[in-house]
N, C-alpha and C positions, 0 to 999 in steps of 0.2 A: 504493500500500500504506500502512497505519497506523505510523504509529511506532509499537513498541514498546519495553519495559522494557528494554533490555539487563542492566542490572545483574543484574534478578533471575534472567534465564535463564543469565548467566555461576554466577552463586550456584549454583543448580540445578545447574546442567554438572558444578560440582567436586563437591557434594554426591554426585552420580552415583557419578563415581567412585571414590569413598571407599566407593560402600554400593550396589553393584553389584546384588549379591544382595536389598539391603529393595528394588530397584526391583521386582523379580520378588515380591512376596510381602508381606503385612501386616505395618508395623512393631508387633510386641509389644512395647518400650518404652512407645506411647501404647495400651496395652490397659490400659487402669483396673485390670482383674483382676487383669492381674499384679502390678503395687505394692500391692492388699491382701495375697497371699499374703506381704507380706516377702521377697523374693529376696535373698541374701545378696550381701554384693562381689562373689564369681566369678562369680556366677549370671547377675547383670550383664554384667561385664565379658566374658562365654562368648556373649552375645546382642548383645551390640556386635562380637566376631570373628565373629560369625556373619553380618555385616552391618544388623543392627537398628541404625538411626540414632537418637542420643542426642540431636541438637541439632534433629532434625525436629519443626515443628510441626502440630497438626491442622487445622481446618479452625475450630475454634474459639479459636487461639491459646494451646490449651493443650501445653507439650514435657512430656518423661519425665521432666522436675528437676522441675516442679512438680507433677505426679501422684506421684511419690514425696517429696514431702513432706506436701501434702495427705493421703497412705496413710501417715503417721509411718513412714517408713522411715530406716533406720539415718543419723545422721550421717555414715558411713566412708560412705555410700552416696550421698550428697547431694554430701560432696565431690567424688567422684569424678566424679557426671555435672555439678557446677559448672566443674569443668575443663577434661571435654571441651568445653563449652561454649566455655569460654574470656572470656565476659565474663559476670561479677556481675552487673550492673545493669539484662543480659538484660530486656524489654519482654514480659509475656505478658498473658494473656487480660484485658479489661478494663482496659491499659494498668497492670496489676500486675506490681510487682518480686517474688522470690523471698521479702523480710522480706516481704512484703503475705501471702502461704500460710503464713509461719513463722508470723509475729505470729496469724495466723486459727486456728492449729491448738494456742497456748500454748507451743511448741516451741521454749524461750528459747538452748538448747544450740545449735540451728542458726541463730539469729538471730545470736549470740555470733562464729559461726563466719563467717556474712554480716558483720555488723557490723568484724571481724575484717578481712577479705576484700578492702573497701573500699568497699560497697553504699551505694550512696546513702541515708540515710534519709530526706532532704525529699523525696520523690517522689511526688508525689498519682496515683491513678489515675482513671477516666473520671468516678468522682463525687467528688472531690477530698480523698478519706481516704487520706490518711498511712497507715502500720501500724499504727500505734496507732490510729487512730480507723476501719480496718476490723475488729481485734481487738474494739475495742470495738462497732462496729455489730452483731456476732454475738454478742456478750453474753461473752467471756473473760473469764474470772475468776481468771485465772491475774496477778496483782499482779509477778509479775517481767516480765511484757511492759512494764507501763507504764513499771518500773521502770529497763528498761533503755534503752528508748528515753527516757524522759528525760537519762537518764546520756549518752547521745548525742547530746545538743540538741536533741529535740522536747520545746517547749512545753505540758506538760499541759491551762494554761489557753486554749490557743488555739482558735480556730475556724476551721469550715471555709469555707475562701476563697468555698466556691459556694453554700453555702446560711444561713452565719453557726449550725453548730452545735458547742455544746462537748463533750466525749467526754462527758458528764455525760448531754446529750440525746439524742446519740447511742447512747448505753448504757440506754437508760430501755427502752426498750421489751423487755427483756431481763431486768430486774429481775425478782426474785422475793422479794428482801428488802431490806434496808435497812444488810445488809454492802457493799456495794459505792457503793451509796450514801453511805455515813459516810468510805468509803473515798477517794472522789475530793473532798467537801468536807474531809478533810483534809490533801489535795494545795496547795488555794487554789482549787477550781474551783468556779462561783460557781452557786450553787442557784435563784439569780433570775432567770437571764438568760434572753435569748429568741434565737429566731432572725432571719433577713434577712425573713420574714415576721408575726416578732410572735408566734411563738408557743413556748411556755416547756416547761418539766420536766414539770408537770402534763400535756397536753396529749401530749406523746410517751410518756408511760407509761400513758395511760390505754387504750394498745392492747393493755397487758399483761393489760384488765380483770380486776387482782384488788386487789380490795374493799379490803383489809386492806391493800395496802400503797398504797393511795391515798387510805384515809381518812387514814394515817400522815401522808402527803405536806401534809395539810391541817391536819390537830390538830397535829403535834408538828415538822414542817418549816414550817409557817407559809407554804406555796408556795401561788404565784397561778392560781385555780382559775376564772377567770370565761372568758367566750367574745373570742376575740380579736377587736376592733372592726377590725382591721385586713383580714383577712380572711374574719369572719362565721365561723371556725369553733370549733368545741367540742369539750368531751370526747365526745359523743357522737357525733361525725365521726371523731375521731381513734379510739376503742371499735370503732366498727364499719367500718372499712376495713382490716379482718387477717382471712385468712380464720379461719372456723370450723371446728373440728374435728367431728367425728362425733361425738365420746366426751365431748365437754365441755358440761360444766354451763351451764344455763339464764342466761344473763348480765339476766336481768327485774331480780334484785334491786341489780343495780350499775345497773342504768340509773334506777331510784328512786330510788338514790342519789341518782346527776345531780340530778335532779327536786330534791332536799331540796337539794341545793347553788341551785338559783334557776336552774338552767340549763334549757334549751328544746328536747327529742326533737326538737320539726317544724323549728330551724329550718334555714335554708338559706345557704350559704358563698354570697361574692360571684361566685363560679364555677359557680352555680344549682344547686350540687348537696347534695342530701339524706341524711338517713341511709340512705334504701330506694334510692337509687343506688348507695350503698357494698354493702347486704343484697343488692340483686343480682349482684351480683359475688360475693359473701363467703360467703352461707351460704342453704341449700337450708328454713330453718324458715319454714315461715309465720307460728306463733306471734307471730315476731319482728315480721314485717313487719305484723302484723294490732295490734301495740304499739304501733308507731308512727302507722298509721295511724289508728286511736283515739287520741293525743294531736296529730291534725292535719295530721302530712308529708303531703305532696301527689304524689300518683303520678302526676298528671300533669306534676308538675314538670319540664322542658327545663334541661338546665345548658348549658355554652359551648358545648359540641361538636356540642349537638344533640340528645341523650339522654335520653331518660326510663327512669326504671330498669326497664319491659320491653325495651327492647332492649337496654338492659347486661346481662338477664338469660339473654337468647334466646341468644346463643353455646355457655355452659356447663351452664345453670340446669335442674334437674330440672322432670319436667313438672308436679310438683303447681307448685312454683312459680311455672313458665309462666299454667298457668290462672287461679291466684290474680290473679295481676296482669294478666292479661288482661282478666279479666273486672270492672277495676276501669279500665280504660284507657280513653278518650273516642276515641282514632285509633289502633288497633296496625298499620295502617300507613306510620303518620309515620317520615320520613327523617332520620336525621341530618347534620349539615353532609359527612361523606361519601359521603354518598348511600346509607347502609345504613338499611332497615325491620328491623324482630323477624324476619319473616322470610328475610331475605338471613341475616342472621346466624343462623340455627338453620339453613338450608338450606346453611350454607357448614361449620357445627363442632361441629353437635347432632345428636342422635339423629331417627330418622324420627318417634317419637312426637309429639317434639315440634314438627316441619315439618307434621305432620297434622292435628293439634291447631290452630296457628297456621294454615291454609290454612282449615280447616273452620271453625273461629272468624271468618272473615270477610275475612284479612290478603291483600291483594295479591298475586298469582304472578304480576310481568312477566316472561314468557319473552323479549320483546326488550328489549332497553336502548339507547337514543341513544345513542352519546356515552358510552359506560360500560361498562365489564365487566358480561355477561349473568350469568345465573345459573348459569349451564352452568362457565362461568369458574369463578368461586364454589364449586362444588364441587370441582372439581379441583384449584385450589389450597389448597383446605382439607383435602383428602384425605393423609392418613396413611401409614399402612401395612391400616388396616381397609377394602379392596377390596369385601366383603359391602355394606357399609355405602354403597362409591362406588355399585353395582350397585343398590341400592335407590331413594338419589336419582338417577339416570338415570332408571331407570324411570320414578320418581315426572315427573321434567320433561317425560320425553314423552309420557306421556300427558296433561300439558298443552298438548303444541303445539311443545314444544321439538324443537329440530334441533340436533344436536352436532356437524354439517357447518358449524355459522353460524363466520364470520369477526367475531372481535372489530374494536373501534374502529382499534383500532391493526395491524390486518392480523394479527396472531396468530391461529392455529387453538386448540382443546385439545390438541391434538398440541404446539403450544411452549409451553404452559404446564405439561404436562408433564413435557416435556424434563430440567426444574430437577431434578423430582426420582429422576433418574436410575432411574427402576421400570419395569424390563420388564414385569412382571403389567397395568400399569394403562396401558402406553405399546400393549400387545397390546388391551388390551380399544376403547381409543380409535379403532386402526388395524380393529378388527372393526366399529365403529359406521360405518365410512365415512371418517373423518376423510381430508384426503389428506394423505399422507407428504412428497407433496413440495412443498405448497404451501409460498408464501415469504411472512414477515413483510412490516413496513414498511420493512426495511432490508436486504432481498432475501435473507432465511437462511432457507433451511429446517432440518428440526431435527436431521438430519444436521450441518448445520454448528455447531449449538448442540452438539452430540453431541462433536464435534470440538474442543470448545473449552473444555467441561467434564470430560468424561469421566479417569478415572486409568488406568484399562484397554480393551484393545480389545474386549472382549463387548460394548459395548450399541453399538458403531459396526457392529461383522458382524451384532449380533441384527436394526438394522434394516436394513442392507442385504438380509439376507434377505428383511426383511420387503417389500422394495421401494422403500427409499429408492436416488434416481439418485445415485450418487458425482460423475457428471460435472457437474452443475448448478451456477454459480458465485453466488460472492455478485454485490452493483451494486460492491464494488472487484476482481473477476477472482480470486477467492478461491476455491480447488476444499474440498473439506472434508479434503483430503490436505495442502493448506495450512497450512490455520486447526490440525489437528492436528500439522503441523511447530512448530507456535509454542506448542502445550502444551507450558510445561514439563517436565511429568511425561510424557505422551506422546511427545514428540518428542525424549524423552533415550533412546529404544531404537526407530531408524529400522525396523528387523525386524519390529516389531508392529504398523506400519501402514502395509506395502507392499501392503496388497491394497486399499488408497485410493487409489491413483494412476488419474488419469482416463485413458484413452483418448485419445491425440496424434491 
């Protein structure tokens, strides 16, 4: 048998029996909805005797303290689930403490209250921003965040350990005027600096593309506006890598701008990539792309990964887009270092038009792959909740040739790649094409026993037993799937819900 975790299943065990009843039933603590409505303290405190766990977290490491503060809910209401908690310093989603939500929301009162409390304030999270420099990554403008976290020992003027940024650069791209700007240089915080890659104030604000407060940055801040030799990038890299809105204004005249500044639309970062690698990703105009490519970018241009901006484009990219650059591209076959073509990628996260479009156009359909997740894969793991859509690319592959019976590289069927995303609709449609139920991976599971080891309730274990999955079938270490669901946490903390797993002696 595997070692496992003891710690976390003893965790779990007590957690059980404190909140009996949230095992049975949805914690509303982590329903988002709830913390907008405002619930009051008792409101609260009536859903915690009810058994709603205050200290439980989701699956994205967000708990019910950080959801109601993020939903500004009452300080009397913060304290209270800080309590239950029982530690401050609490670790949540992205490796953020509780001031990381305060500081994000301007909420200087419940900072006060943290700060108070005993919260750590040096605590960086997964991208190495303190509270004040993720306050500032989201643009606050609330001047008592900074204010107070200085009064606490954060260095206004410092930088971030991981990328060498000052809350200055940090906050740029957020700018709209030149108040918050005047604000931090008269802190001490220095207007010239750059970051671990060489690249300065200018250059981070130019993704705010607006005009006026960048010529400002140039005439009356006297900031360094040229392309950084360090890593080949410009304002026109840094412009065009935010996405586009719908509603928003023609950005031509900022990019003439550029131009008047001595700067260069076509050129290309030492990471091979363009501005129409960023317009692929970023914004569905052609206009745009038809800009650049009249001042020289190269659509065939390959950056490190492999990518030309149609296949950056092929995942999200509308089809006028698609064609656009299609029909500008030398190979819309070509692979990237992952081994994705335009069409793996519109056939795994794009609409049919554009998988039709791309096939008809000339693009590659291997229905086998060596050595590689097929396409068949590809769709399934890219599939949603839009079922319609799964049903169209099937179609579409088999009447290429494809078989949705094929066994990937790795011994997985679509039945285990599936499994993950726990959907009866599409685990039904799968077990209808043939798939078999009980074949086993590379590491002898069938998806029963993924079933068993994922699952938080017994529906999708009985849906497929129903459906014909063998309970008796072991994994290669003697593992029944009445096992592997004894060692679910959340399953195996209510023996009664998975006695109809027990194999046949």
């Amino acid at each position: 048998m595997r070692i496992r975790l003891l710690t976390g299943i003893l965790l779990i065990s007590c957690l059980f029996m404190e909140f009996t009843t949230a095992a049975q039933q949805a914690n509303k603590l982590l329903d988002r909805g709830f913390w907008r409505s405002k619930p009051s303290l008792e409101e609260v405190k009536q859903k915690v005797k009810e058994g709603h766990s205050p200290t439980e977290f989701n699956s994205s490491m967000f708990d019910p303290t950080t959801y109601a503060i993020l939903e500004n809910n009452s300080t009397d209401v913060v304290k209270y689930l800080v309590e239950q908690v029982g530690e401050v310093n609490t670790i949540t989603h992205d490796a953020r403490t509780y001031l990381h939500w305060a500081a994000l929301r301007g909420n200087t009162e419940v900072m006060e209250y943290l700060l108070a409390s005993g919260i750590k304030i040096e605590i960086v999270d997964d991208g190495g921003n303190n509270a004040m420099m993720f306050a500032a990554r989201s643009g606050q403008s609330n001047k008592k965040v900074y204010e107070l976290s200085m009064a606490n020992g954060l260095d206004i003027t410092a930088k971030n350990e991981r990328n060498g940024r000052n809350v200055l650069m940090t906050f740029a791209g957020r700018l709209e005027n030149t108040e918050m700007l005047d604000y931090f240089i008269s802190l001490g915080v220095d207007i010239h600096d750059t970051d671990d890659n060489g690249n300065g104030l200018f250059h981070y604000a130019a993704s705010t593309r607006n005009k006026e407060l960048l010529q400002k940055l140039v005439d009356d801040y006297k900031v360094d506006f040229k392309s950084n030799p360090k890593t080949d990038e410009n304002a026109f890299y840094f412009a065009t890598n935010r996405n586009f809105g719908e509603d928003e204004a023609s950005p031509i005249e900022l990019f003439q701008y550029f131009e008047s500044l001595g700067l260069d639309p076509a050129q290309s970062t030492k990471s091979g990539r363009n501005a129409l690698h960023n317009l692929a990703f970023r914004s569905n105009d052609v206009e745009m792309l038809q800009y650049f490519l009249d001042k020289g970018a190269d659509v065939n241009q390959v950056d490190k990964d492999g990518n030309t901006p149609l296949i950056n484009a092929s995942a999200r990219g509308g089809l006028e887009k698609i064609e656009f650059l299609a029909g500008k591209t030398r190979d819309i076959s070509r692979k990237n270092k992952e081994g994705f073509s335009s069409f793996m990628r519109a056939i795994k996260y794009n609409n049919m038009d554009v998988v039709e479009f791309l096939a008809d156009a000339g693009a590659q359909v291997e229905v086998k792959a060596d050595g590689a997740y097929d396409l068949g894969y590809h769709v399934v793991d890219g599939t949603r909740n839009n079922l319609d859509l799964f049903d169209q690319k099937m179609k579409f592959l088999t009447s290429k040739g494809y078989d949705p019976k094929t066994t990937q590289f790795d011994g997985q069927t679509l039945l285990h790649v599936a499994i993950a995303k726990q959907n009866k609709n599409l685990l039904e449609k799968l077990i209808a094409m043939g798939v078999d139920i009980n074949a086993k991976d590379a590491n002898g599971q069938t998806i029963l026993h993924h079933a068993a080891m994922l699952s938080e309730t017994s529906d999708l274990l009985k849906f497929l037993i129903a459906s014909g999955a063998d309970k008796n079938v072991r994994t290669e270490f003697e593992e029944s799937a009445y096992d592997l669901a004894m060692e679910n946490e959340i399953l195996g903390a209510n023996i009664a819900n998975i006695e109809f797993l027990k194999t046949q002696q």
